[in-house]
C-alpha positions as CSV (number, residue, x, y, z in Angstrom):
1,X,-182.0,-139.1,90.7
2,X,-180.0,-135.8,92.2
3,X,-182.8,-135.3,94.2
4,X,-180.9,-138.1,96.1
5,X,-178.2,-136.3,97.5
6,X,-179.9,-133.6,99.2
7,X,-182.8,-133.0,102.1
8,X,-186.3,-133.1,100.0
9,X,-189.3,-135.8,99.6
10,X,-187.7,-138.8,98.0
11,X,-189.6,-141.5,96.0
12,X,-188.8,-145.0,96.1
13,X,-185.1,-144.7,97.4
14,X,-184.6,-148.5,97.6
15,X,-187.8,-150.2,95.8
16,X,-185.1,-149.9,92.5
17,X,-182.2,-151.9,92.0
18,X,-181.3,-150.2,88.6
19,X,-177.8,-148.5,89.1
20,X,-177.1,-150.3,91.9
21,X,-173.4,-148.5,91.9
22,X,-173.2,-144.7,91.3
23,X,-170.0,-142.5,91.2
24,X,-169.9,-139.3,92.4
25,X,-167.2,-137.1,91.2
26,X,-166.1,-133.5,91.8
27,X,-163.4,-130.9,92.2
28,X,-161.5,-130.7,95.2
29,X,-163.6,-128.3,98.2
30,X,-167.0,-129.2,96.3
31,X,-169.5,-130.7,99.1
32,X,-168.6,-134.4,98.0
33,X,-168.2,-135.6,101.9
34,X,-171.8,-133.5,102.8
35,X,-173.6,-135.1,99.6
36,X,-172.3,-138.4,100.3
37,X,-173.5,-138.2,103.8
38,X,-177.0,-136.9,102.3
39,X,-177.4,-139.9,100.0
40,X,-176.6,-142.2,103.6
41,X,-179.3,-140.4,105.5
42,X,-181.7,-140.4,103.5
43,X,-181.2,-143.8,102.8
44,X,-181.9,-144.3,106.8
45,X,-185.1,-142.1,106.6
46,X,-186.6,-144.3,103.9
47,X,-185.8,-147.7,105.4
48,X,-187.8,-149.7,107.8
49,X,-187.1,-148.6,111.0
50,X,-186.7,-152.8,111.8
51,X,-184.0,-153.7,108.8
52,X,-181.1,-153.4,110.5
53,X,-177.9,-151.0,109.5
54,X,-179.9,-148.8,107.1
55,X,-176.5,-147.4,105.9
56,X,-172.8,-147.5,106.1
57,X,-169.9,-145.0,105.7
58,X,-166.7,-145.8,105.2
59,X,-164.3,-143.6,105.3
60,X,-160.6,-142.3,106.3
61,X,-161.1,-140.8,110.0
62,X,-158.2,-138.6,110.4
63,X,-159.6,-137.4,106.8
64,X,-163.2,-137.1,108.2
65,X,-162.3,-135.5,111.3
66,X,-160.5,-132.2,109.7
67,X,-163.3,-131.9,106.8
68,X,-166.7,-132.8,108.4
69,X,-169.9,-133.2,106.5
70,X,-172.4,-130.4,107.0
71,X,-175.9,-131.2,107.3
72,X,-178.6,-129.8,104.9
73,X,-180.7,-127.3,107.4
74,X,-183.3,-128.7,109.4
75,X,-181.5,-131.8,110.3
76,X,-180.6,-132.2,114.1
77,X,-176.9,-133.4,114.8
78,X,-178.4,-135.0,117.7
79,X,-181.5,-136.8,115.6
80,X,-181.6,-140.5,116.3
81,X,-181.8,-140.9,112.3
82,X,-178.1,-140.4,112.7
83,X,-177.2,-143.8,114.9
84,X,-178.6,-145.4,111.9
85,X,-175.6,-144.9,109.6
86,X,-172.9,-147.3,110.9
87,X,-169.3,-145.7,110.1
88,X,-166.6,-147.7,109.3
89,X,-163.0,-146.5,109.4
90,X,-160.1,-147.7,106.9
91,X,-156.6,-146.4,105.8
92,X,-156.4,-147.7,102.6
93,X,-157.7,-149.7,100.1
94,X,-157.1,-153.2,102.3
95,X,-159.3,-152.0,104.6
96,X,-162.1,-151.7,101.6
97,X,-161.1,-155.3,100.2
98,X,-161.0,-156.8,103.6
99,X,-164.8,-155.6,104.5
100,X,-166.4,-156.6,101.1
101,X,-164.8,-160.1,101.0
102,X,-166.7,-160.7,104.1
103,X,-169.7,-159.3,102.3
104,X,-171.4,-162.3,101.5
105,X,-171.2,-163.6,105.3
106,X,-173.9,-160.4,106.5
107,X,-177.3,-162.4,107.6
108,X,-179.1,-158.9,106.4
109,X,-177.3,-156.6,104.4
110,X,-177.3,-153.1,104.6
111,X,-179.8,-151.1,102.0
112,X,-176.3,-148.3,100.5
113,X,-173.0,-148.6,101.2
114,X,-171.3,-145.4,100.8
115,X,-166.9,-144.7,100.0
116,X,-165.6,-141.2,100.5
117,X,-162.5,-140.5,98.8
118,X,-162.3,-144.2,97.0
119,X,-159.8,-143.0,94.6
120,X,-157.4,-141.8,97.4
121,X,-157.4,-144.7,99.4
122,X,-155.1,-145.9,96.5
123,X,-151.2,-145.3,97.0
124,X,-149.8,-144.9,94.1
125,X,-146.4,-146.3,95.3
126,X,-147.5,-148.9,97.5
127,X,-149.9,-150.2,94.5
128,X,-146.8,-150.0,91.8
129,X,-144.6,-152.5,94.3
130,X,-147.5,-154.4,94.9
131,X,-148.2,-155.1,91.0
132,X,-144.3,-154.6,90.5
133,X,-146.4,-152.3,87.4
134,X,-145.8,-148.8,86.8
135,X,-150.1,-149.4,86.3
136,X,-150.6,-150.8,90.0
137,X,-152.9,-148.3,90.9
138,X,-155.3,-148.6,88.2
139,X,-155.0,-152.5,88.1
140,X,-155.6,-152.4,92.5
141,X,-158.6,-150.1,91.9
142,X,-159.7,-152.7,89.1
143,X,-159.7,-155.3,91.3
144,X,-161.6,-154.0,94.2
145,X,-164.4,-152.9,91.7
146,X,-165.1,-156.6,90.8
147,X,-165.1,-157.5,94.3
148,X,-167.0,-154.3,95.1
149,X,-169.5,-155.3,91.9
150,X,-169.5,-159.2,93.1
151,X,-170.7,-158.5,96.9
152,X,-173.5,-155.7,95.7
153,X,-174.5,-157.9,93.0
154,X,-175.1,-160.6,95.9
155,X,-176.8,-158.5,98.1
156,X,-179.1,-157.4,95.8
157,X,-180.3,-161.0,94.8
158,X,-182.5,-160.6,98.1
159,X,-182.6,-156.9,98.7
160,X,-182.2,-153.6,97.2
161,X,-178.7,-152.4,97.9
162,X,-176.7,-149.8,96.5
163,X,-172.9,-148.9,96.4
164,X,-172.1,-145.2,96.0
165,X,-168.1,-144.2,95.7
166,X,-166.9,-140.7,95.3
167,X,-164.0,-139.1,93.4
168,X,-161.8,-135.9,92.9
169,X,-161.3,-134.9,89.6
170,X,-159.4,-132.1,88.5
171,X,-161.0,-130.8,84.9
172,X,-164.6,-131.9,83.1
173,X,-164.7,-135.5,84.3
174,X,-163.1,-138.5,86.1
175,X,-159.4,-139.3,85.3
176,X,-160.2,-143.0,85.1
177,X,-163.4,-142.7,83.6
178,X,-162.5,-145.7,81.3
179,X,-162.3,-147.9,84.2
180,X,-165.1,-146.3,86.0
181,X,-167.5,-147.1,83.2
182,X,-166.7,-151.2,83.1
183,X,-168.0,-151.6,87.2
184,X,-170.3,-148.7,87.7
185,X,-174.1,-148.2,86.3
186,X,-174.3,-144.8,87.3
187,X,-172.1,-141.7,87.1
188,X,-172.7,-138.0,88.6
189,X,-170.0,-134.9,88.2
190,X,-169.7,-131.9,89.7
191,X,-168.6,-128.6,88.2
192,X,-168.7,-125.1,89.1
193,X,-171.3,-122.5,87.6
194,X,-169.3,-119.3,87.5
195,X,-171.2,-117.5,90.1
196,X,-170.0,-119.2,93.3
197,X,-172.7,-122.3,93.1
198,X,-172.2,-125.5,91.5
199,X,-173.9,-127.9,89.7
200,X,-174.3,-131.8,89.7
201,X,-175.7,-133.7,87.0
202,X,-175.6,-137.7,86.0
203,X,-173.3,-137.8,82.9
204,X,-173.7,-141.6,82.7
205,X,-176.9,-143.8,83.4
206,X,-177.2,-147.3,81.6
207,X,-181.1,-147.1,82.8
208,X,-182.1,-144.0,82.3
209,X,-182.0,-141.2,79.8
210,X,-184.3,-138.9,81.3
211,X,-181.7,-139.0,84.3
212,X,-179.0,-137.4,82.4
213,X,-181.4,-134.1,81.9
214,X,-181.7,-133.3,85.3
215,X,-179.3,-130.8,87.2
216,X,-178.9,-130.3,90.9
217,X,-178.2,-126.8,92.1
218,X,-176.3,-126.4,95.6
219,X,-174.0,-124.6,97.9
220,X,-172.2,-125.0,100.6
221,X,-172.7,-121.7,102.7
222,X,-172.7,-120.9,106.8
223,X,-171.7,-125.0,107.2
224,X,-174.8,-125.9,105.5
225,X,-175.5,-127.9,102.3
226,X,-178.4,-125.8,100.5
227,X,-180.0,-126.8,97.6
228,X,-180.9,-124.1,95.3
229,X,-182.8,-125.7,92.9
230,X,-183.3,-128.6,90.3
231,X,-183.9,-128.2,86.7
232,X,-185.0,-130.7,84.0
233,X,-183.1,-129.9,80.3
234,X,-179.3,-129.2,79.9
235,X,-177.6,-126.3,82.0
């Protein structure tokens, strides 16, 4: 649901484990980084306060630290909520192989596992000599999907756990949207509306239809993420 990504009343956050990975994916300077981190808190707020690590972030810190999240207003940068989502730093896409291969060894997993920037954690060069394959990237980014898929898969044989990545695209939709498909249930885009807003919508569900309908309405003004509205029907 988009409803997901932002500050309102949320229903059964984790009691599903239908799309247990999503992709979110959006034009460069869209709010990715602030939704991201919207999906991780709420996913703290609606967690037992005695589970454990509610929610972790993983993400490039020197990346992080010049393009901060902003909060959806109301929320207190000092709120204890926040020592809930543990953050995890990596460079590249080692750093994501090297944490999910330990996956399986957690004693309680956490309940959504969030990626900022998964696509761009990827160097192209690096992944060609690796591969020795002018394709390296795409087969890397293969590969850590099915190990990505394989660890959220386990965890969610005893818990509800959910793995969300996110993108940038440059046009309509994902670049690698062919490979995207094969490891992710659930796919949301981002696009501009004309008049200085923009609009996210799921553009592929395999659970539910009625999901695709629904557009999210936002800004990101005054270093806040504002939701403007959410609408049920094609915009």
């Amino acid at each position: 649901m988009v409803e997901r990504f932002f500050s309102v009343r949320q229903i059964d956050f984790h009691r599903s484990h239908s799309d247990p990975i999503l992709l979110l994916s959006g034009p460069p300077s869209s709010g990715k980084t602030s939704l991201l981190f919207q999906f991780a808190l709420n996913s703290a707020l609606n967690s037992d306060s005695t589970s454990g690590t509610k929610a972790v972030f993983i993400c490039n810190r020197r990346r992080l630290e010049s393009k901060p999240p902003f909060l959806s207003q109301g929320i207190d940068p000092s709120s204890d909520i926040l020592e809930r989502i543990q953050m995890k730093y990596v460079d590249n896409d080692e750093g994501i192989k090297k944490y999910f291969a330990a996956f399986h060894l957690h004693d309680k997993f956490p309940h959504t596992v969030v990626i900022d920037d998964f696509g761009d954690l990827f160097d192209e060069r690096n992944c060609q000599e690796r591969y020795n394959n002018p394709r390296g990237r795409d087969l890397a980014m293969v590969r850590i999907l099915a190990l990505c898929q394989s660890a959220i898969t386990h965890a969610n044989e005893k818990a509800p756990c959910k793995l969300l990545l996110s993108d940038t695209h440059h046009g309509d939709s994902p670049r690698l949207l062919f490979i995207y498909k094969r490891w992710i249930s659930s796919i949301y885009t981002i696009k501009g509306d004309g008049s200085g807003s923009l609009l996210l919508k799921n553009i592929y569900s395999g659970s539910s239809l009625s999901e695709r309908m629904r557009t999210a309405k936002y800004s990101v003004a005054l270093q806040y993420l504002v939701l403007e509205g959410i609408t049920d029907g094609e915009s």
